[in-house]
C-alpha positions in Angstrom: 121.6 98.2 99.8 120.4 94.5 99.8 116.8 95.4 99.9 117.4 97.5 96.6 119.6 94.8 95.1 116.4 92.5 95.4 114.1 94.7 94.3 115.8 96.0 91.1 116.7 91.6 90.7 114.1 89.2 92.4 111.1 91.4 92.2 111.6 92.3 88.4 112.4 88.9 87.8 109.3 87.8 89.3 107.9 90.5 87.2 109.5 89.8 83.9 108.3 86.0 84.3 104.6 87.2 84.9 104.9 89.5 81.2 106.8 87.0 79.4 105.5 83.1 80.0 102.9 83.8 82.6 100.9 86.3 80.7 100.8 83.9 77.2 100.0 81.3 79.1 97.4 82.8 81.1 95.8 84.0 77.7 96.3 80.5 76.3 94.1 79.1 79.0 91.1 81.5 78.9 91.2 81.1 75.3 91.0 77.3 75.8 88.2 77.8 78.4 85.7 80.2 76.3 86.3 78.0 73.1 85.7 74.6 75.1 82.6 76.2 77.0 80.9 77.5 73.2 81.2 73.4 72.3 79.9 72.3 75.5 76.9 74.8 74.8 75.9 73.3 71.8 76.5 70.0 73.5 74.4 70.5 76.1 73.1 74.2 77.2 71.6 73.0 80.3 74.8 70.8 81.7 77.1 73.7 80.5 74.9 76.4 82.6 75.2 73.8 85.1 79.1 73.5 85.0 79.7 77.6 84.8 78.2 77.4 88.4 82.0 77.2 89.3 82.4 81.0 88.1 80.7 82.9 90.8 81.6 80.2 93.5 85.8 80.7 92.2 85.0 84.4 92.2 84.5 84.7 96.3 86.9 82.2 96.9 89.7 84.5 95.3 88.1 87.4 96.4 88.6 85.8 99.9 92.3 84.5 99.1 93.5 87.5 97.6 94.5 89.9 100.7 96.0 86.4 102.1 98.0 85.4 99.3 99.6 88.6 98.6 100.5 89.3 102.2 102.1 86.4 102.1 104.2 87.1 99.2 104.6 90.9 100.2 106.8 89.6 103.5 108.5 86.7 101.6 109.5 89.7 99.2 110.5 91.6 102.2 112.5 88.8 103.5 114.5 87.4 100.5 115.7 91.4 100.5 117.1 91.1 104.1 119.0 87.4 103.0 120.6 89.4 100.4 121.9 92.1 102.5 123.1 89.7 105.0 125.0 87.8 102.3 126.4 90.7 100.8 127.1 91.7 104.9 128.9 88.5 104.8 131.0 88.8 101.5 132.0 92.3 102.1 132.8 92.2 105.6 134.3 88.8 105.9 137.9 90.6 106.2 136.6 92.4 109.5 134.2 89.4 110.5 138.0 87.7 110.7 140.0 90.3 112.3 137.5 90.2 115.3 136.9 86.1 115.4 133.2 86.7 114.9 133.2 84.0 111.8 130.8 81.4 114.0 128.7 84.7 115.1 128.2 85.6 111.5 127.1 82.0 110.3 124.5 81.9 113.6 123.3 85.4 112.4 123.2 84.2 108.7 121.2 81.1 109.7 118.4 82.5 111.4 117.8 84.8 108.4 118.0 82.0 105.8 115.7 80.1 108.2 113.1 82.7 108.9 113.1 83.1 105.2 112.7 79.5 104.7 110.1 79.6 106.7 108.2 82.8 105.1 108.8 81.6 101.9 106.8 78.1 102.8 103.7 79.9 104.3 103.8 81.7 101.4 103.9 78.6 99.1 101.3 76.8 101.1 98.5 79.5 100.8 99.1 79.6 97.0 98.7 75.6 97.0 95.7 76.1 99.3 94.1 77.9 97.4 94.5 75.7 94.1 93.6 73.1 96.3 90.4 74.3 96.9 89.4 75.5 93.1 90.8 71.7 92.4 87.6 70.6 95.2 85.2 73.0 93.5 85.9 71.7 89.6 85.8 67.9 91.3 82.5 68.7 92.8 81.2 70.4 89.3 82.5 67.6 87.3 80.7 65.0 89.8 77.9 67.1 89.7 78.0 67.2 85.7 78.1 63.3 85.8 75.1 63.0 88.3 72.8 65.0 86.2 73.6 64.1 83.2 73.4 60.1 84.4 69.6 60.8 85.5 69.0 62.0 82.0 70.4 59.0 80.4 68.1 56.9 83.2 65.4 58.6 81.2 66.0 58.5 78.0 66.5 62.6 77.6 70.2 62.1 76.7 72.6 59.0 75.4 75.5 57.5 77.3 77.8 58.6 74.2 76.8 62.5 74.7 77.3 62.0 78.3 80.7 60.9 78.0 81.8 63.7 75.4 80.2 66.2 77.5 81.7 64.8 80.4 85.1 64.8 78.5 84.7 68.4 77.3 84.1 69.5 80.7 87.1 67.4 82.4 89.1 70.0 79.7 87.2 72.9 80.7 88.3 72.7 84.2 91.5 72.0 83.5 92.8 75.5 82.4 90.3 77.1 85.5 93.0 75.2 87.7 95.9 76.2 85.8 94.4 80.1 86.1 95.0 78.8 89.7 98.2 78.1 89.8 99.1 81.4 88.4 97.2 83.2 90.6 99.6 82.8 92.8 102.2 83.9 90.7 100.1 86.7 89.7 100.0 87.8 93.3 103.5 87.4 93.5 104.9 89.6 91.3 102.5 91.9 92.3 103.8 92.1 95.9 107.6 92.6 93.7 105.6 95.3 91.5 104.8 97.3 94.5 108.1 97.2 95.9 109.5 98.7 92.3 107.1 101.0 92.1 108.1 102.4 95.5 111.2 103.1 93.6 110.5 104.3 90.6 107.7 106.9 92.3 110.1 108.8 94.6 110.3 112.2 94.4 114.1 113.3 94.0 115.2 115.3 96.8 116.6 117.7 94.3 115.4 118.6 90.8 116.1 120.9 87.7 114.5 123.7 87.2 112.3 123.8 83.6 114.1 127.1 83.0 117.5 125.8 84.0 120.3 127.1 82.2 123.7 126.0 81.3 126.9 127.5 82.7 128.3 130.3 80.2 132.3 130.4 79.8 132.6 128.9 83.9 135.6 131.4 85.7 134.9 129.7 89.0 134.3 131.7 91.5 132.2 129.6 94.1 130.3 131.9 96.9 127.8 130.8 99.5 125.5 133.1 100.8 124.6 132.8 104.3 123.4 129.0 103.9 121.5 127.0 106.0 121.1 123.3 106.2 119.5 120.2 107.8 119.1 116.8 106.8 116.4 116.4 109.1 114.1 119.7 110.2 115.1 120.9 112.9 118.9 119.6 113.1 120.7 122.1 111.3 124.0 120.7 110.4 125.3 124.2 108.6 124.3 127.6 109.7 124.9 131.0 108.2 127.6 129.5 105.9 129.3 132.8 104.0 132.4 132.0 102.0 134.1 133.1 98.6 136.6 130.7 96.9 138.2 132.5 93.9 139.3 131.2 90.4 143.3 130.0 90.7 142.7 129.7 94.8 143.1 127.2 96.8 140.6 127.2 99.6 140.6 124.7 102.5 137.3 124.1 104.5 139.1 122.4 107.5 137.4 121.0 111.2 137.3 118.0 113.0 134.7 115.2 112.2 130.8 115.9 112.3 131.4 119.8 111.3 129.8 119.7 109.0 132.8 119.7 105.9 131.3 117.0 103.4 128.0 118.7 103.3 129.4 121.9 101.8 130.3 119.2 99.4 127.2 118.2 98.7 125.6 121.1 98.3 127.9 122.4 96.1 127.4 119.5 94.0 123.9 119.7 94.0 123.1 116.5 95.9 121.2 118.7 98.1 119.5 122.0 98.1 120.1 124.4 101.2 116.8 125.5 103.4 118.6 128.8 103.7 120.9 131.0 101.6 121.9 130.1 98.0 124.8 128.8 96.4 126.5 130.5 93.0 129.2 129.7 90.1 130.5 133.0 88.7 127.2 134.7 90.5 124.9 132.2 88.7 122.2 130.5 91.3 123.1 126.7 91.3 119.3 126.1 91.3 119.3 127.8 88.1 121.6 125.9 86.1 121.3 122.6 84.9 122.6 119.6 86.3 124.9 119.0 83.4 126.1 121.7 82.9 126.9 121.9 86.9 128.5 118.8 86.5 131.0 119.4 83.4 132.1 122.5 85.8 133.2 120.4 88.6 134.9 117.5 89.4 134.3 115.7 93.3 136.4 113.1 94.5 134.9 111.7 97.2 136.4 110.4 100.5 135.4 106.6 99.9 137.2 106.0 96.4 134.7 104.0 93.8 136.2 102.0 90.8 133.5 100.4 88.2 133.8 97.6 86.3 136.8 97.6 83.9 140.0 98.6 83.0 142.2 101.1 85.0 141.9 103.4 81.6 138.2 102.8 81.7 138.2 104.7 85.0 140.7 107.8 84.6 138.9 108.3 81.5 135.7 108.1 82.7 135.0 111.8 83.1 136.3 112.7 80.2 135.8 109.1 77.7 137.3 111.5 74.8 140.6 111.8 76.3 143.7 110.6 74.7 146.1 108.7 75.9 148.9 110.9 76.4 146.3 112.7 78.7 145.2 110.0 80.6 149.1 109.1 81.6 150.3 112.6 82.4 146.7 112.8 84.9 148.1 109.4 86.2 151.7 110.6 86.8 150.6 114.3 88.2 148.7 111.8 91.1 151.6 109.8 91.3 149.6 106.0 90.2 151.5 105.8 86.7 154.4 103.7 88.2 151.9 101.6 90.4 150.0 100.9 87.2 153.3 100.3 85.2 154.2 97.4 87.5 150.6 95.6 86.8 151.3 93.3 83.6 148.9 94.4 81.3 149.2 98.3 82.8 146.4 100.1 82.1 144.7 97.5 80.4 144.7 96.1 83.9 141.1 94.8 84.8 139.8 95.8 88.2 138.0 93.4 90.1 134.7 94.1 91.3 135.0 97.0 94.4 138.6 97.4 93.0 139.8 94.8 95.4 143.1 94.1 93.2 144.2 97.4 94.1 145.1 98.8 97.8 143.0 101.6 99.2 145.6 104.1 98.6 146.0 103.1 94.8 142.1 103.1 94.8 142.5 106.4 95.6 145.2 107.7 93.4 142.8 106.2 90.4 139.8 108.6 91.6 142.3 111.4 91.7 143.6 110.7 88.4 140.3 110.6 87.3 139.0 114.1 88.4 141.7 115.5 87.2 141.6 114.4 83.6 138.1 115.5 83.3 139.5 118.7 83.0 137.0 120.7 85.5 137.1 124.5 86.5 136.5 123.6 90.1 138.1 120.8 91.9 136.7 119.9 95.3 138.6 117.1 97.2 137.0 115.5 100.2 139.3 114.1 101.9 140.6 112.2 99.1 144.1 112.2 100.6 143.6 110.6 103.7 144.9 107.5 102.9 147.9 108.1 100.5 151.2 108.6 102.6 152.9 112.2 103.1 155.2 111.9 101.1 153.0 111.2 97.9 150.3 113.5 99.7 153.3 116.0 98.7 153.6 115.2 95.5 150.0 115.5 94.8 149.7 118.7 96.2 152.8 120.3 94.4 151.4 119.0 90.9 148.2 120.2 91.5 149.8 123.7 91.8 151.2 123.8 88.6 148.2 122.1 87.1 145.6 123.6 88.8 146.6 127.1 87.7 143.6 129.7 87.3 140.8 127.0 88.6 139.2 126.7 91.9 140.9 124.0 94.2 138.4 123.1 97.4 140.8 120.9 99.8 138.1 119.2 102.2 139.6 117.7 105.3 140.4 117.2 109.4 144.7 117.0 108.1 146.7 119.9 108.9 149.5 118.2 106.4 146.7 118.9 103.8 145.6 122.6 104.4 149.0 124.3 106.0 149.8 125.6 102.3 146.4 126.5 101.1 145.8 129.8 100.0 143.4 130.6 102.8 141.6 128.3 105.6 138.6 127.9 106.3 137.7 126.4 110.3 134.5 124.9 110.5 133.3 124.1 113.3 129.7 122.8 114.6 128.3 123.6 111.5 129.5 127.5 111.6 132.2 129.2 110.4 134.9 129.8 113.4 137.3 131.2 111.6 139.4 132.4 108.4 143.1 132.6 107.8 146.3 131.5 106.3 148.0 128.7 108.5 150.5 130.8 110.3 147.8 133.1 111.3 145.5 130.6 112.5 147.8 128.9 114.8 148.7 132.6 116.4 145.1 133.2 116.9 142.6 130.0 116.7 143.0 127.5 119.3 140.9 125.1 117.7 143.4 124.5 114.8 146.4 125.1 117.6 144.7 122.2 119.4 144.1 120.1 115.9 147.4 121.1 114.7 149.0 119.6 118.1 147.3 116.3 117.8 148.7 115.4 114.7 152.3 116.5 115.6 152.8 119.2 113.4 155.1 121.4 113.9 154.4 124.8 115.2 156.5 128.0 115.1 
């Protein structure tokens, strides 16, 4: 994350300074240059041929600069990216860093990478000032030269001391924007290296993509099916195999297992982060890979198991699905999740800003908020992954018994490893190394699966 952070800040700042200043200054000075080196030609044609000696001289000395200078940039890129995700390492996980004593740990650690950057960023400094250094030598040793020839001409007669001295002059100026083209060289170089690392960005592929004959949804039922899907994030791993399932409009479907079976990537294939290697996937027996990803996406609404507020109000956020919604809407979303009363208590309610990464709010209420939000965006299909997990039973309860009423003819996918989630789903789903072990209502599965027996047992639920 901190190597993108620098990439989409430092590099295109570096970037936007070459464009904007660098790139009107850098036409300033060749302008300067070609209309001091037409005067000097009338001056003087042999002194001026003399002087543009420099040009094929600069030219192999950049040529031989170049690779070095923008190595040396490329890894002081590199490394201002790692500082940043090592600060951001620092800010965000300065609660744990405390909780475990580590805080002296953490500064040592944050040390060495501001030193080492320190470091890069120097050798990258001091090749740029080498090689301005050494153009600053050359145009010395041209202008010397310029004053050397020129002085035997005066010594016989072929020239005055007053030409020689406005030559001279205009040749002091003419090298004078050759060394600022220098110094920017180095910038040049620079926000090359910061290019190349944006570019690297912007030209990756997307892992999924719409079809050009992608449709949109017609009048969505919701009836989700997968047909015998298969799936790996890397070849050869499969993570889901032979994954068959129906989940029916007004249903309530729980795809239950313990952690690493594989639960949250039905999730994501159903939302179309990810295309199965196997199988297909279908809405009302439509071919996800056929339909747009709008469309896909007005149909339904995720809420993921790591709860994400932006920037803004609490109203900004439940409304964020659905930005048309009124009011009254928003509120009775808020109450059905049970986060109205929590907002109530804030003084401006919700007006209430969030701080950045919603730290003004607990985990649960964080939560709640995401809830509300999917809900109020109105959806045919709600998936939940386990976005209960850290609300208490009690409002866990409340959630579930609102959804019910609300949730009425639309698919509901409950996502999760609780048995306090799934025991009054409609049907049950066991997943289970990536396959499907078993289906059933609760009662049935504890007669006959001894995987959710065992799970069941764990968390103290009550069996019989």
């Amino acid at each position: 994350q901190g190597r993108l952070v620098s990439r989409v800040t430092n590099d295109a700042e570096a970037l936007k300074r070459l464009m904007s200043t660098g790139v009107v200054g850098l036409f300033a000075d060749l302008l300067m240059a070609v209309v001091i080196l037409a005067v000097m030609a009338v001056l003087d044609l042999q002194l001026t041929l003399v002087a543009m000696l420099i040009a094929p001289v600069l030219a192999l000395v950049s040529r031989g600069f170049q690779g070095w200078i923008k190595n040396a940039w490329r890894t002081a890129r590199r490394n201002v990216a790692s500082l940043t995700g090592k600060v951001q390492d620092l800010m965000y996980g300065a609660k744990v860093t405390k909780a475990l004593t580590q805080e002296e740990r953490s500064l040592i650690e944050f040390d060495e990478v501001n030193e080492q950057n320190m470091r890069v960023q120097i050798r990258a400094e001091s090749v740029s000032v080498a090689f301005t250094g050494v153009v600053t030598v050359l145009s010395s040793i041209m202008t010397a030269a310029v004053w050397y020839l020129g002085g035997q001409r005066v010594m016989i007669a072929s020239q005055t001391l007053g030409q020689l001295v406005a030559f001279s002059q205009y040749a002091t100026n003419f090298f004078n924007p050759i060394q600022n083209l220098a110094l920017f060289y180095g910038e040049i170089q620079s926000a090359i290296a910061g290019a190349e690392r944006i570019f690297s960005i912007l030209d990756l592929e997307p892992e999924v993509s719409e079809a050009p004959d992608a449709v949109d949804l017609p009048k969505v039922e919701g009836h989700v099916r997968f047909k015998k899907v298969g799936f790996s994030y890397v070849e050869g791993q499969p993570v889901l195999q032979d994954i068959s399932f129906d989940a029916h409009p007004g249903e309530r479907l729980a795809i239950f297992g313990p952690t690493g079976a594989g639960k949250s990537s039905i999730i994501n294939l159903l939302g179309r982060m990810y295309d199965p290697q196997e199988g297909s996937i279908e809405i009302d027996g439509v071919d996800l890979r056929r339909v747009k990803f709008d469309s896909l996406r007005r149909t339904l609404s995720i809420v993921l198991q790591e709860p994400y507020l932006f920037s803004g109000t609490i109203a900004y956020n439940l409304k964020f699905g659905r930005p048309q919604a009124t009011d009254e809407e928003m509120i009775k979303a808020a109450k059905i999740v049970g986060i109205h009363e929590s907002v109530m208590r804030f003084g401006d309610g919700y007006d209430t800003v969030i701080l950045e990464r919603g730290t003004n709010l607990s985990y649960g209420q964080r939560q709640l908020v995401c809830l509300g939000r999917a809900i109020l965006a109105d959806p045919r299909i709600l998936v939940f992954d386990e976005a209960t997990s850290s609300v208490d039973p009690y409002t866990e309860a409340l959630i579930q018994n609102a959804l019910k009423e609300e949730m009425v003819n639309r698919t509901v996918l409950l996502v999760t490893h609780r048995v306090s989630t799934v025991r009054d789903a409609d049907r049950i789903i066991i997943l289970n190394e990536g396959r499907i072990e078993d289906v059933g209502s609760h009662d049935g599965l504890i007669e006959r699966n001894e995987l959710y027996r065992r799970l069941c047992e764990m968390q103290l639920v009550a069996i019989g």
